[in-house]
VEXDRENKOL-49140 format. One record per residue: residue number from 1; residue in one letter; x, y, z of N, C-alpha, C in turn. Coordinates in pm, whole numbers. Layout:
[NUM A [X Y Z] [X Y Z] [X Y Z]];
...
This chain:
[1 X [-10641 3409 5486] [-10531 3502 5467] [-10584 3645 5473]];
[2 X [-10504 3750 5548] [-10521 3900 5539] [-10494 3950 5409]];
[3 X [-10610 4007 5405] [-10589 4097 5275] [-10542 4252 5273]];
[4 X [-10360 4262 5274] [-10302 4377 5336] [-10375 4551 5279]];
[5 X [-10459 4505 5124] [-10526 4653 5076] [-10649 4633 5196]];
[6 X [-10686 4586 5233] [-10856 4539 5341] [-10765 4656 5493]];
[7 X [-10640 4628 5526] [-10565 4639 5605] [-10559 4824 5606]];
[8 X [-10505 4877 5487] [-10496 5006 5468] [-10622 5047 5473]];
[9 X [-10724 5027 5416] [-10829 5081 5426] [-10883 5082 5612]];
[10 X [-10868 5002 5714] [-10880 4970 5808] [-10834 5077 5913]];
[11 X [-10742 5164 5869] [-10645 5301 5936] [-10706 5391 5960]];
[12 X [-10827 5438 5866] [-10875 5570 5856] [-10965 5511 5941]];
[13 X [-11071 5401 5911] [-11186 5387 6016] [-11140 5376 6146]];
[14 X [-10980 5310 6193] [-10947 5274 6337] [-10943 5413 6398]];
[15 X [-10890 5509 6304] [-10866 5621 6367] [-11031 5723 6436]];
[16 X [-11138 5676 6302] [-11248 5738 6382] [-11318 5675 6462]];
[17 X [-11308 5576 6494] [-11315 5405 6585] [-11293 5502 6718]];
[18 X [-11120 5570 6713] [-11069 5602 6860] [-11127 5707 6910]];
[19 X [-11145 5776 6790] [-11213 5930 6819] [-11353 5937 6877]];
[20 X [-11438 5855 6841] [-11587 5807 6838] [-11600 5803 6970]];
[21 X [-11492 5695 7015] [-11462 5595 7123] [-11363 5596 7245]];
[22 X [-11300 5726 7270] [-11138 5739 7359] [-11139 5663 7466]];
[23 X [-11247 5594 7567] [-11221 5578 7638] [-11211 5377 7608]];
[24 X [-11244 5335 7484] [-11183 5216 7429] [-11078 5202 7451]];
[25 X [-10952 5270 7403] [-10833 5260 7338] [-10772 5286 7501]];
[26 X [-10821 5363 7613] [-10784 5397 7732] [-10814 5282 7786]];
[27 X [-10930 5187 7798] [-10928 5101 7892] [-10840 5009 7814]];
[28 X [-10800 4982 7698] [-10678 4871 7652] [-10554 4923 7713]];
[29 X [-10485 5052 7729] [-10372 5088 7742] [-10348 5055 7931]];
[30 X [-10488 5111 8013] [-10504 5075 8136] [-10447 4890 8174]];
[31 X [-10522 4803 8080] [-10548 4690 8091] [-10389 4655 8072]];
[32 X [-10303 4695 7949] [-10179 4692 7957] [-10130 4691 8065]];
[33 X [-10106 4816 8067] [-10045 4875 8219] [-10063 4788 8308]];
[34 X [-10178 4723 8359] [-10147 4643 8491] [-10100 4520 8521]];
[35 X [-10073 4480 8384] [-9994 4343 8393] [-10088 4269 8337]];
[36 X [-10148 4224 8233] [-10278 4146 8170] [-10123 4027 8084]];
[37 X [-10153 3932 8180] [-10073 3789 8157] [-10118 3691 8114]];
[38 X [-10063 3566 8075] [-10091 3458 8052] [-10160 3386 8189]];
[39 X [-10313 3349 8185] [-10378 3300 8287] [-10491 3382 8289]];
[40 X [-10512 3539 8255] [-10561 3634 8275] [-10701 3592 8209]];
[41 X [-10803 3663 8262] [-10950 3608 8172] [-11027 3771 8123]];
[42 X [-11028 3729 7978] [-11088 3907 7939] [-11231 3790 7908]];
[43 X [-11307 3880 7955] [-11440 3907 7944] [-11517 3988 7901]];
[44 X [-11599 3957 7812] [-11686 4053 7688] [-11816 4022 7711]];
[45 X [-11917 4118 7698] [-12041 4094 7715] [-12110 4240 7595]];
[46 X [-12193 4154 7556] [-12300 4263 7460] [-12426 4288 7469]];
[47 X [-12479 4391 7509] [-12603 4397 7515] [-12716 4462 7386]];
[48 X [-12779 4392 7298] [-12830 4458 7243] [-12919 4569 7229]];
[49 X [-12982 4599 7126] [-13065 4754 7150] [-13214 4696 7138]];
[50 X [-13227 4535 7132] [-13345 4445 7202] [-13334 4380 7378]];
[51 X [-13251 4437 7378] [-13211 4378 7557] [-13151 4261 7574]];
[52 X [-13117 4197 7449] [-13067 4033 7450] [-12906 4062 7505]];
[53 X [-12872 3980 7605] [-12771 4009 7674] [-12633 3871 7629]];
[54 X [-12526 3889 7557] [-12417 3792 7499] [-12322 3809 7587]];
[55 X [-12225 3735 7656] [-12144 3700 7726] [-12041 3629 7675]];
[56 X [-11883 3613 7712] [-11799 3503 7688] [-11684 3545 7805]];
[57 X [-11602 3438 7787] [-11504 3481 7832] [-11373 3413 7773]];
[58 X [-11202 3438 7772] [-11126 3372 7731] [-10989 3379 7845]];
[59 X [-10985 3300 7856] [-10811 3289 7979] [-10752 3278 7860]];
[60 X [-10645 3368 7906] [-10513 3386 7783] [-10427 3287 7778]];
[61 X [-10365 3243 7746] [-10252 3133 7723] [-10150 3191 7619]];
[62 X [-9985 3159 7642] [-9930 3182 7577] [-9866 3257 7498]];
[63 X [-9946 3171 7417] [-9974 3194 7189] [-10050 3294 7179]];
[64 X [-10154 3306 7279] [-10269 3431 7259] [-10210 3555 7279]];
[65 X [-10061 3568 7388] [-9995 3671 7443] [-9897 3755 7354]];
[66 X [-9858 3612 7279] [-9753 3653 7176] [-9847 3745 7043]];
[67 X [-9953 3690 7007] [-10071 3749 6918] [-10095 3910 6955]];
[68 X [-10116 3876 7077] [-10151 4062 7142] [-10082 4132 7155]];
[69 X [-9929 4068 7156] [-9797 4182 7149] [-9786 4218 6999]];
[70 X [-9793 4091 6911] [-9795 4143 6795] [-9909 4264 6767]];
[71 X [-10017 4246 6791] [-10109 4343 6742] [-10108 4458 6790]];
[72 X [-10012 4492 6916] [-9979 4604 7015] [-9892 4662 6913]];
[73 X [-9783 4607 6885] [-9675 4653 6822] [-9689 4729 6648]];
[74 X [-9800 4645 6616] [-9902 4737 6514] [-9956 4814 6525]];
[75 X [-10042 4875 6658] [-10144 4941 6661] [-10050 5076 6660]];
[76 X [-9932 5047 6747] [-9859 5219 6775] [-9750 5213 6689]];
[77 X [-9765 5114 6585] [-9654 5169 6435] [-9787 5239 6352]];
């Protein structure tokens, strides 16, 4: 379960998250914009500051779509 005080506290850091970071919050709004559907595959990769290189990927389905609208619909309330 979310812990909604964990939640408030979470606002001030998202906000220096964006600031830190603008072109984050730009490639999500881009990724919006072009139609990112059910079928779609986001892909993440991390490289550490040892060179160890992490990869995944996830095809969206659904339930995952309905999740990301919800969390859309949070991010710009």
């Amino acid at each position: 379960m979310i812990n909604p005080m964990k939640l408030i506290q979470l606002k001030p850091m998202w906000g220096k998250f964006q600031k830190n970071h603008p072109k984050f919050r730009q490639f999500f709004s881009a990724a919006a914009k072009s139609g990112v559907k059910e079928g779609s595959v986001i892909s993440i990769s991390i490289k550490t500051t040892e060179g160890k290189e992490l990869s995944t990927n996830v095809k969206l389905t659904k339930e995952d779509m309905e999740m990301i609208h919800t969390i859309s619909e949070m991010v710009r309330s």
